[in-house]
N, C-alpha and C positions, 0 to 999 in steps of 0.2 A: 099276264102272269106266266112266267117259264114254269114248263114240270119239273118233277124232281131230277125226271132222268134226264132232259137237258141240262140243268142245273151241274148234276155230277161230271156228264161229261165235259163241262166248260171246266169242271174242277182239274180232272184229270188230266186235260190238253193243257191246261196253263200250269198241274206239276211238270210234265215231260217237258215242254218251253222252257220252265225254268232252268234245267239240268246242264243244257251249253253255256248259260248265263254265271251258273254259281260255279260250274269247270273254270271258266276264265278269268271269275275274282280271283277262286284261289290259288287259280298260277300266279297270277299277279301279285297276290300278298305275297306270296314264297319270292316272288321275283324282286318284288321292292324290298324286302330285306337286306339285300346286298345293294340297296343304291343309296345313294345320298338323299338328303333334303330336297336339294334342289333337281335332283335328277327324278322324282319320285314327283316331284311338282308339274314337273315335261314331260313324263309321263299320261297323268291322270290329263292334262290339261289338252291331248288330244281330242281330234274327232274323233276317231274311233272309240274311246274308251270313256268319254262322253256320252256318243250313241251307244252304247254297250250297259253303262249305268244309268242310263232313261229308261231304255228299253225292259232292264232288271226289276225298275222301279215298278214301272208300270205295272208288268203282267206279276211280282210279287203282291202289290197291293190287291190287284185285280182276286190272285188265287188266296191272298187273307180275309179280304172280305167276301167272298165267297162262303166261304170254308167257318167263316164266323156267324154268318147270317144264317148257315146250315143250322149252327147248334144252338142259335138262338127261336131258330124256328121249332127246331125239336123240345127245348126244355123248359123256354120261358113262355108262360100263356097267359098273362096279363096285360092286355092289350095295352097299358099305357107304360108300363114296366117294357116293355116291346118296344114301342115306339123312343124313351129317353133313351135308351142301350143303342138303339140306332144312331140317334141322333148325336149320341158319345161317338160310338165307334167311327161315323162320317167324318166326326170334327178331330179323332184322333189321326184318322188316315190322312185329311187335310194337310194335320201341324205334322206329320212326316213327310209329305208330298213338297209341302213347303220348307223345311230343312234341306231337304236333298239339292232340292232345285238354289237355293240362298248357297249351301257350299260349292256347290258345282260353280256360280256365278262369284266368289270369294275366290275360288281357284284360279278366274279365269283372269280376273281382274289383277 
């Protein structure tokens, strides 16, 4: 079992990680505005911007559940109520994980 204070600080290094990652969606949004369909396609469809939105994925999921488990641990204290909200939140992080990675592979294809 991690302590708290490890706990927070893995919160805090996965916000500041996050912060180069959401910089370069939203240049990207801004940037794709001016393109086309299909140029917007050639785009996302690189490597780089691939490894760019995995990478995002990851350590955002990482610092939600994190940061969810905190307030779950703080508020809910009914140990089986505890356990279902987990077992929600695991399978909702999944069907995101698994979205992402299904359009990324739609993109590519």
């Amino acid at each position: 079992m991690a302590s708290a204070r490890n706990i927070w600080k893995l919160h805090k290094y996965s916000s500041i990680a996050l912060l180069p990652f959401i910089a370069y969606l939203l240049i990207s949004i801004l940037r794709f505005s001016r393109l086309s369909y299909e140029q917007i396609l050639l785009e996302i469809s690189g490597t780089w911007s691939i490894f760019f939105i995995l990478i995002f994925m990851i350590l955002g999921i990482f610092h939600m559940n994190t940061g969810i488990n905190e307030i779950m641990d703080d508020y809910v204290h009914d140990p089986k109520v505890h356990k279902l909200l987990k077992i929600l939140i695991s399978s909702f992080f999944t069907g995101i994980s698994l979205f992402v990675c299904l359009s990324i592979l739609m993109i590519l294809l």
